[in-house]
C-alpha positions as CSV (number, residue, x, y, z in Angstrom):
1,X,40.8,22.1,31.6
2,X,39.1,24.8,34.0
3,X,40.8,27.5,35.1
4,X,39.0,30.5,37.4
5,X,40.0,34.1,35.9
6,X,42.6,32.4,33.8
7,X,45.6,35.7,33.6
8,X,42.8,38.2,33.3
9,X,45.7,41.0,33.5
10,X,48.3,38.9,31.8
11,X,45.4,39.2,28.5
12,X,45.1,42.6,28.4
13,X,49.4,43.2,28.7
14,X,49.8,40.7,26.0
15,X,46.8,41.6,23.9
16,X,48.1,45.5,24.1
17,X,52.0,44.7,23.7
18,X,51.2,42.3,21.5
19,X,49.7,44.6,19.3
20,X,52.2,48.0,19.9
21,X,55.4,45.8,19.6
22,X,55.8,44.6,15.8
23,X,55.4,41.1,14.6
24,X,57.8,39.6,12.6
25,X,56.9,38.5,9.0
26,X,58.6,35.2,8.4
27,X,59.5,36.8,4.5
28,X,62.8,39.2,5.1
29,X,62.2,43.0,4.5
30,X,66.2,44.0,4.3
31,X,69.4,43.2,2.9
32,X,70.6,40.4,4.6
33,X,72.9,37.2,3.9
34,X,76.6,36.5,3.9
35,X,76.8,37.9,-0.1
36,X,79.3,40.7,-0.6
37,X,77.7,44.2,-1.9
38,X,77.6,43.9,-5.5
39,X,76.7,47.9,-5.3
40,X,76.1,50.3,-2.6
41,X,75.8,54.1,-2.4
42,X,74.6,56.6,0.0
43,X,74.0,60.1,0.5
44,X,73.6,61.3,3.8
45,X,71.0,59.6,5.4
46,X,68.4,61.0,2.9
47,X,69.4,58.2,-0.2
48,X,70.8,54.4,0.3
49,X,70.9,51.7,-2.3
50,X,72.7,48.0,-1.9
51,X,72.4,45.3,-4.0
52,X,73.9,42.0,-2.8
53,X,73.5,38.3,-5.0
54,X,69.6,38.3,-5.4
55,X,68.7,41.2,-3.6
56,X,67.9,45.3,-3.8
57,X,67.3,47.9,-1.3
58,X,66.2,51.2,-2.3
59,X,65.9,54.4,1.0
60,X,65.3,57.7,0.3
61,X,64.5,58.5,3.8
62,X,61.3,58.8,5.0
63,X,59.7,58.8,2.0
64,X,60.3,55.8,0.7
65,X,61.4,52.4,0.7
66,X,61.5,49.4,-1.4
67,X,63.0,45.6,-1.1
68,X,62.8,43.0,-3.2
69,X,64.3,39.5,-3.2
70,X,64.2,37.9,-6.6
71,X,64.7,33.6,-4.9
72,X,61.6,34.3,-3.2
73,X,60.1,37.2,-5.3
74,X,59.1,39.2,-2.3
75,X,58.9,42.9,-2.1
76,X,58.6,45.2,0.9
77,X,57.9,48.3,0.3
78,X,57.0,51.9,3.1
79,X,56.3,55.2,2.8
80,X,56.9,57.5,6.3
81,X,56.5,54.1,7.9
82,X,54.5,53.0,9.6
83,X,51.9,55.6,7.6
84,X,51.9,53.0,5.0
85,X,53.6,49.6,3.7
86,X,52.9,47.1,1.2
87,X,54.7,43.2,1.3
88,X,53.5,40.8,-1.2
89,X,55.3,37.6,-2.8
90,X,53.6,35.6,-6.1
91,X,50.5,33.8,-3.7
92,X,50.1,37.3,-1.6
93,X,49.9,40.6,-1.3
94,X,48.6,43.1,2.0
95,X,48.7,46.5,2.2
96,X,48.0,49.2,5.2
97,X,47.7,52.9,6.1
98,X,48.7,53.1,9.7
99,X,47.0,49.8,10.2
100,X,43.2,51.3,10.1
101,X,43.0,51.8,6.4
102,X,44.2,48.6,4.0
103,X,43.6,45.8,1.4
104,X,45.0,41.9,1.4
105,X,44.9,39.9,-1.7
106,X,45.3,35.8,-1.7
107,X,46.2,33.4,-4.4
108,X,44.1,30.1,-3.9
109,X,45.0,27.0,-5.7
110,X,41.4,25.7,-5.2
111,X,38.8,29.0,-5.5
112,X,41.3,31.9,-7.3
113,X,42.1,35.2,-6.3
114,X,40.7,36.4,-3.0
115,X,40.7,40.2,-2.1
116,X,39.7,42.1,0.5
117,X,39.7,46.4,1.5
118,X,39.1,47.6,4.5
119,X,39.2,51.4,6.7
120,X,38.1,49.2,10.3
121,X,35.6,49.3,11.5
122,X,33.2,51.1,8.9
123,X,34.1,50.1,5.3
124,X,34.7,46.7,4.1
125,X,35.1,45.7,0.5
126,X,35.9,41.5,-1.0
127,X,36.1,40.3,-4.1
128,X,37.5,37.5,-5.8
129,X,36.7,34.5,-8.9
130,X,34.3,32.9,-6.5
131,X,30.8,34.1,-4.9
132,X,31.9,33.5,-1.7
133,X,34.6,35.7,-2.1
134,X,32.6,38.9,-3.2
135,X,30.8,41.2,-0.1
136,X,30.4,44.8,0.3
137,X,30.0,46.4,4.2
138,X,29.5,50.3,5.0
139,X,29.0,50.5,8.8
140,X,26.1,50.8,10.0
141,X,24.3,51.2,6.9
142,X,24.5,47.8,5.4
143,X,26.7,45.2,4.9
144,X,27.4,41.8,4.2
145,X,30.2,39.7,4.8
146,X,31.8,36.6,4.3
147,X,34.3,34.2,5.7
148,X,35.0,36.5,8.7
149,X,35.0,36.3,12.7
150,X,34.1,33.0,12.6
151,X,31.2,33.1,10.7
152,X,30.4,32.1,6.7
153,X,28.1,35.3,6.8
154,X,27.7,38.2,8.5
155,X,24.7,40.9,7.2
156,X,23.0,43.8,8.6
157,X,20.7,46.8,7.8
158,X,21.2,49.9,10.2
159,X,22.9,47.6,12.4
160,X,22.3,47.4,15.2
161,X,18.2,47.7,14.2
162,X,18.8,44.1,12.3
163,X,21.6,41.7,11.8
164,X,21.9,38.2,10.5
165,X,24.9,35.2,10.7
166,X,25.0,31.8,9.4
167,X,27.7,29.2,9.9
168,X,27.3,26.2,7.8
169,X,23.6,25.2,8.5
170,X,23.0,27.2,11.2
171,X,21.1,30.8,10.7
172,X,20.3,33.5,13.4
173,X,18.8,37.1,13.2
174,X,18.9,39.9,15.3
175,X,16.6,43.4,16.0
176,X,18.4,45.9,18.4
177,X,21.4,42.9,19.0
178,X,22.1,42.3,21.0
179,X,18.6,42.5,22.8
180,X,17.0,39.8,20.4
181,X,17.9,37.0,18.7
182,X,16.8,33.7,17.0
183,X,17.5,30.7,15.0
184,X,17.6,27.2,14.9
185,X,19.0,24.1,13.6
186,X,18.5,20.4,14.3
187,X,20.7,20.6,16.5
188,X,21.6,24.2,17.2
189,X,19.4,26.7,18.6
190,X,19.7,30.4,19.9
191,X,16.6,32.6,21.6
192,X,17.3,35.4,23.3
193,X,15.0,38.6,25.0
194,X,17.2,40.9,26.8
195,X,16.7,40.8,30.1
196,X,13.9,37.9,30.1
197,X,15.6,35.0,28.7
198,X,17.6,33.5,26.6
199,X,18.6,29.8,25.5
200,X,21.9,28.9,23.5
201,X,22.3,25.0,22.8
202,X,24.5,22.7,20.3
203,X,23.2,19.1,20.7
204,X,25.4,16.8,22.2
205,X,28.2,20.0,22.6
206,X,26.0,22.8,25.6
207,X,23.4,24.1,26.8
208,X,22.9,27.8,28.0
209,X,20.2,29.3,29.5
210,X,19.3,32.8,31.1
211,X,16.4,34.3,33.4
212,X,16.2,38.2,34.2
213,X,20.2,38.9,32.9
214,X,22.3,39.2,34.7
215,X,20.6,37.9,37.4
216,X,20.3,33.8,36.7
217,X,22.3,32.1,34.3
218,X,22.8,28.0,34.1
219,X,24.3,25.5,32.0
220,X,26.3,22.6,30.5
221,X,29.2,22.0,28.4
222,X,31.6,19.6,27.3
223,X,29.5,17.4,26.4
224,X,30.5,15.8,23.8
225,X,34.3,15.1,26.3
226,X,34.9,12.5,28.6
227,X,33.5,14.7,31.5
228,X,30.9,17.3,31.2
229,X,30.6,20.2,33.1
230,X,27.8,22.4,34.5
231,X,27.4,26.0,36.1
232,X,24.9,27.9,37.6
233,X,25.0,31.9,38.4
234,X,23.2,34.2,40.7
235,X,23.8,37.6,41.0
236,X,26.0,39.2,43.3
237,X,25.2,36.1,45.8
238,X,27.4,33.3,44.0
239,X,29.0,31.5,40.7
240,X,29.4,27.7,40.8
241,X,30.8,25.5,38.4
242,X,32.0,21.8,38.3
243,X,32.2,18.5,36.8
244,X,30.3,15.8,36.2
245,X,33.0,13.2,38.4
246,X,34.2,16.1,40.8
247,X,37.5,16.5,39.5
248,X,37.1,20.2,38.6
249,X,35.4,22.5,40.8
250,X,34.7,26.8,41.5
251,X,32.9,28.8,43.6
252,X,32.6,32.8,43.8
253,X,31.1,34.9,46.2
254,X,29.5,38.3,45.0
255,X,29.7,37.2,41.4
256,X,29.4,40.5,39.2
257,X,29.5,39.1,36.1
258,X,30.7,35.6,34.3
259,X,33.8,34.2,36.7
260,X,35.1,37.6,37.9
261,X,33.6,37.7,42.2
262,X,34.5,39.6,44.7
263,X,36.0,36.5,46.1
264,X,36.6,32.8,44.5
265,X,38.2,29.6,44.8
266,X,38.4,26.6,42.4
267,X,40.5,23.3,41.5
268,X,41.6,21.1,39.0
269,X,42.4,17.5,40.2
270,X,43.3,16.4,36.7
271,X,46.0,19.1,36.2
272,X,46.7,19.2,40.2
273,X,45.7,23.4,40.0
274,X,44.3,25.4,42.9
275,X,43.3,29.2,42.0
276,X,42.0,31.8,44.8
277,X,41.2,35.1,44.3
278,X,40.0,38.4,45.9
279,X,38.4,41.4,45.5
280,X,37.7,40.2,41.9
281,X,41.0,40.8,39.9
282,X,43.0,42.5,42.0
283,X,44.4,39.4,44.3
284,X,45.3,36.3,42.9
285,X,46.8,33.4,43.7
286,X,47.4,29.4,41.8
287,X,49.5,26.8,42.0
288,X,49.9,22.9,41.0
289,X,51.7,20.2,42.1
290,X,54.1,19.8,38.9
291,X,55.4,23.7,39.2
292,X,53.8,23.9,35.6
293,X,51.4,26.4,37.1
294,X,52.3,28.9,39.2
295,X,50.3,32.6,39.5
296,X,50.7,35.8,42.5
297,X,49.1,38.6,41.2
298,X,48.7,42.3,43.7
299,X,47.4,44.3,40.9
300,X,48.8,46.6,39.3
301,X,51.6,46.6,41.9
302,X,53.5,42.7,41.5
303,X,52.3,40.1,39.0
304,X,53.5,36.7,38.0
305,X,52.6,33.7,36.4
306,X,54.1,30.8,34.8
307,X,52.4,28.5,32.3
308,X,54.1,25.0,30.9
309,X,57.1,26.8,29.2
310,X,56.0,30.2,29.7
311,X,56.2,32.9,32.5
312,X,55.2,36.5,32.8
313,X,56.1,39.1,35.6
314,X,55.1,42.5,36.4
315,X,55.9,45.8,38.4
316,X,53.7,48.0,37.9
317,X,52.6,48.2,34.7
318,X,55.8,49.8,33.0
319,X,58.2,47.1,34.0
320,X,57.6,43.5,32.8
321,X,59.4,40.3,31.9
322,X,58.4,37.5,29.5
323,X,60.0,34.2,29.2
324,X,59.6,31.2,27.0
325,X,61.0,27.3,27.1
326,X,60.3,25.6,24.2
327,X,61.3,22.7,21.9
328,X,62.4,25.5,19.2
329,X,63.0,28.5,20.8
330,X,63.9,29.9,24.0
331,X,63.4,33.4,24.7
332,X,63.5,36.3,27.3
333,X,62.1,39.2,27.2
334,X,62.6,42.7,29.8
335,X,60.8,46.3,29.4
336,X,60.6,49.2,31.2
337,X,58.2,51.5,29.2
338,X,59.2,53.2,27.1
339,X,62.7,53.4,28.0
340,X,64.8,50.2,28.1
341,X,64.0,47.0,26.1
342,X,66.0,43.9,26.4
343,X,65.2,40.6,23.9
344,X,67.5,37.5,23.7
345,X,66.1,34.9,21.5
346,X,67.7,31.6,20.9
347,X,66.9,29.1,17.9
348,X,67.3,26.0,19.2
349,X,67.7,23.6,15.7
350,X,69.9,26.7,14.6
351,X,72.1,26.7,17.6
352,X,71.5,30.8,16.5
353,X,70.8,33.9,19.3
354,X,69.0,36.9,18.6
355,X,70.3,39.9,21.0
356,X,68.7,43.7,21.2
357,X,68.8,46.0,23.7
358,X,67.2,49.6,23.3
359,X,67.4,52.5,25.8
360,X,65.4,55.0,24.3
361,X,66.4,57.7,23.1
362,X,69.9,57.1,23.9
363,X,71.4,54.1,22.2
364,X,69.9,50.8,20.1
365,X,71.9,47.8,20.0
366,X,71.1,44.4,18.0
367,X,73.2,41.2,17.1
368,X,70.9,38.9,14.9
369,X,70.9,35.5,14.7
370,X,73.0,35.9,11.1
371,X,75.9,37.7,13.4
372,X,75.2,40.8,12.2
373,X,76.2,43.5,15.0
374,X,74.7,47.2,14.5
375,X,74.5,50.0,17.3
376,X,73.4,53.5,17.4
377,X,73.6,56.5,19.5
378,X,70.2,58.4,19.8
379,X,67.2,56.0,18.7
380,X,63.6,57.5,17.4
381,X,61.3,54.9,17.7
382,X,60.8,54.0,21.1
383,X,59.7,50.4,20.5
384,X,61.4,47.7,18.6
385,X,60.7,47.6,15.1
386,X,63.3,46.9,12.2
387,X,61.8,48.5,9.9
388,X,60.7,51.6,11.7
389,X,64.3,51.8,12.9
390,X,66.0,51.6,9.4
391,X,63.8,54.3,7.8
392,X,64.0,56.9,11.4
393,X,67.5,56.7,13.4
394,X,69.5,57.3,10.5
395,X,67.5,60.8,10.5
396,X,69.1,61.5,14.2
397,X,71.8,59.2,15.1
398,X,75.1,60.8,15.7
399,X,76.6,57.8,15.9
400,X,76.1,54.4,14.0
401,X,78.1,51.2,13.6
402,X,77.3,48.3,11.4
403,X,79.2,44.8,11.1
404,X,78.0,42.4,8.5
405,X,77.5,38.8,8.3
406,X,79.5,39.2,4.9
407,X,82.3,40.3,6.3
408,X,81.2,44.2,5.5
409,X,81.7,46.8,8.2
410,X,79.7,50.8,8.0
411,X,80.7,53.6,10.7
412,X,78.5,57.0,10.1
413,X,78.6,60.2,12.5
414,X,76.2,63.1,12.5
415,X,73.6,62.2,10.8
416,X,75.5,60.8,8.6
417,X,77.8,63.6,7.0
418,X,80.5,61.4,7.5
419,X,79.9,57.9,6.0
420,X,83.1,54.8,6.0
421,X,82.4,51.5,4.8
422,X,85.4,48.9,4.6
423,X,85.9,44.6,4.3
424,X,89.4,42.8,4.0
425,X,89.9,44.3,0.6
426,X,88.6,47.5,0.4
427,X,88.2,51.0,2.3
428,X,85.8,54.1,1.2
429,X,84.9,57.1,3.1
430,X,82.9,60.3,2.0
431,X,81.4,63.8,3.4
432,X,78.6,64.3,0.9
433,X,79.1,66.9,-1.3
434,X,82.6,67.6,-0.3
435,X,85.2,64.8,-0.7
436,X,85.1,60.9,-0.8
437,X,87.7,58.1,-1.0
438,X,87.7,54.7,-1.9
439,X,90.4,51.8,-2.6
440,X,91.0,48.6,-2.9
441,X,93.9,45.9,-3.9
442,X,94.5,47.4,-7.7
443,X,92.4,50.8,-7.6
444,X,92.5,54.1,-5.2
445,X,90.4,57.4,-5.9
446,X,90.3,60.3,-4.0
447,X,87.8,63.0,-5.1
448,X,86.8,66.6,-3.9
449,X,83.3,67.7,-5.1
450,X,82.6,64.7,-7.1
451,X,85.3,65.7,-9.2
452,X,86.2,69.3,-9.3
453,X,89.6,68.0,-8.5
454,X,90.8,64.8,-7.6
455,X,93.7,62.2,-8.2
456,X,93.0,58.0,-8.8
457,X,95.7,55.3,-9.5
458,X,94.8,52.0,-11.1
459,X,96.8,49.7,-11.1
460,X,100.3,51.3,-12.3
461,X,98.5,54.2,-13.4
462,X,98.0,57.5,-12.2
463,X,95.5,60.5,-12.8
464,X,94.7,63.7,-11.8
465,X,91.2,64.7,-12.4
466,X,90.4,68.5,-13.1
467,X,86.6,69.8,-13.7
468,X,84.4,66.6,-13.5
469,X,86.1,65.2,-17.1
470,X,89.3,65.9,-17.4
471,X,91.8,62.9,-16.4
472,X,96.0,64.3,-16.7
């Protein structure tokens, strides 16, 4: 399936937010569950600890974090995230430093351990119980590596003076890449002379071809599919592509490079799609015949586009909705950068919704799909990000409210010098380093400076406490 400039815009938004808004690990990184607390203490906002059936969770805010679920054996643990975290389980393990410098390790059933170090883009570092495994890359100095972008191996020497790839069978080489290149197969072959030629051709797959780039280019593909296609390319006077049968067709006018002209119009017949556009990105315009396609784009004013089950919108590019209509999930998605947020997901086999709402710096408010309500007044982090969100607001909330799927309810207030935590059967409140109070159906203990002075009753019993270790 053709499509001319397919979202060019769209890419970018969700290659950029896709990237700045966190992505969910499917392994949990907090206390969660219906469990009661088997232990929980906090000071300030500095220090929390919980345990519930299975699971810890260790803050000592920012520095450091820790998580651990013993079912699964997972761990998650951050220091002045996101400076640095580490997750691993028994087949895993990944680490990163703001997410330039960091490691990944990988427990193979088949080949062994597989590691891998990186600081992108200059040093890169594998090892692991097979040969395959084990590379060693200092950019541009020399490297060579294996099993990445694609490619079995990658190698170069004062790159970009030579470089070398292979994929399965298939070897090329490079001097000044990407000027020059050359290799050849049976069946695959690559030449290229920047700007003379170049020829790029899989046999019974394409054929590419070049003269004077990026002034001529022409070619075939697909054809090893029902219908082939071909294209020809003449600079800044016009693009053409189209099938073998006619049922796909383009055409640009003022072609600067690839499909982007300064005006273009193509058509699917199989899918029913018609795209125009004009003044290269800027004005677009597609539709088909089901409503499963649907694009207006008046960049970077108004944007929109809808997808089979998805659809994306614009305003400018600070305001911006995403939805999706799936078999599994449905979702909805609203920003204005950076200051509201709005995400309602719902789990369709779960019959479960996900609700958050964030305007930043003001207030953060989440129900998860467990039932777990928690809100905040003043919020750090200006995007969502659970973990970012548990390590920072605590440091400046002045308000935070936390109801539990177990049944548990928290209420804090400036910056947490006051702390309350209550359920059905008990109540505790504290002001660290002052007084706390805690009962429940057979105990009740009420304490000033951890014990200077302080009275408890259990069960029929009553004490006064004097100097930390007396009990009268």
């Amino acid at each position: 399936m053709f499509k001319l400039l397919k979202f060019p815009i769209i890419t970018i938004f969700l290659l950029y937010f896709g990237i700045l808004f966190s992505i969910y690990s499917k392994n949990p990184k907090h206390i969660n569950g219906i469990y009661p607390s088997l232990e929980f203490q906090t000071f300030s906002f500095i220090y929390e600890k919980e345990k519930r059936a299975g699971q810890e969770e260790l803050l000592i805010r920012p520095f450091y974090t820790s998580y651990h679920d013993k079912l699964t054996n997972s761990q998650f643990k951050s220091s002045f995230y996101p400076l640095y975290y580490s997750e691993n389980t028994d087949k895993w393990r990944k680490w990163s430093f703001l997410f330039i410098f960091g490691g990944d390790s990988v427990l193979h059933e088949d080949i062994g351990k597989d590691e891998d170090l990186t600081l992108s883009p200059l040093f890169i570092w594998g090892k692991g119980d097979t040969d395959r495994e084990k590379y060693f890359s200092v950019f541009p100095f020399y490297g060579n590596i294996r099993n990445k972008l694609s490619w079995s191996n990658i190698s170069f020497v004062m790159f970009p003076l030579y470089t070398r790839w292979e994929y399965k069978e298939f070897q090329a080489q490079s001097i000044l890449w990407p000027l020059t290149v050359w290799g050849s197969t049976d069946i695959r072959k690559e030449y290229r002379i920047v700007p003379l030629f170049s020829h790029k051709s899989h046999s019974g797959k394409y054929d590419h071809n070049s003269l004077l780039w990026p002034l001529i280019s022409w070619g075939v593909d697909n054809l090893d599919k029902k219908e082939p296609s071909s294209y020809s390319f003449v600079w800044l006077l016009y693009s053409k592509k189209e099938s073998y049968y006619g049922n796909m067709y383009s055409l640009g006018i003022l072609p600067v490079i690839g499909s982007i002209s300064l005006f273009s119009y193509g058509y699917d017949k199989r899918t029913t799609e018609v795209d125009y556009t004009a003044l290269f990105f800027l004005f677009q315009y597609g539709y088909s015949n089901d409503k499963d396609y649907r694009k207006k784009v008046f960049f970077p004013f108004y944007g929109y586009s809808r997808f089979a089950n998805k659809e994306f919108e614009f305003i400018t590019p600070f305001i911006y909705r995403m939805e999706t209509d799936s078999y599994n999930i449905k979702s909805n998605n609203f920003y204005f950068v950076p200051f509201f947020h709005y995400n309602r997901e719902y789990f369709v086999k779960e019959e479960r919704t996900d609700l958050y709402y964030k305007f930043w710096p003001l207030v953060k408010w989440h129900k998860d799909h467990e039932g777990t309500l928690s809100w905040n007044l003043l919020t750090f982090y200006p995007v969502r990000s659970e973990t970012a969100e548990k390590v920072w607001d605590p440091i400046f909330s002045l308000i935070e409210y936390r109801n539990q799927s177990n049944g548990e309810k928290k209420f804090s207030m400036l910056l947490r010098l006051y702390n309350q935590k209550w359920s059905e059967n008990d109540f505790e409140w504290n002001i660290p380093l002052l007084m706390d109070y805690s009962s429940s159906t057979e105990t009740e203990k009420f304490r000033l400076f951890y014990g200077l002075l302080g009275y408890e009753k259990k069960e029929e019993k009553k004490y006064l406490q004097l100097f930390w270790f007396l009990k009268l």
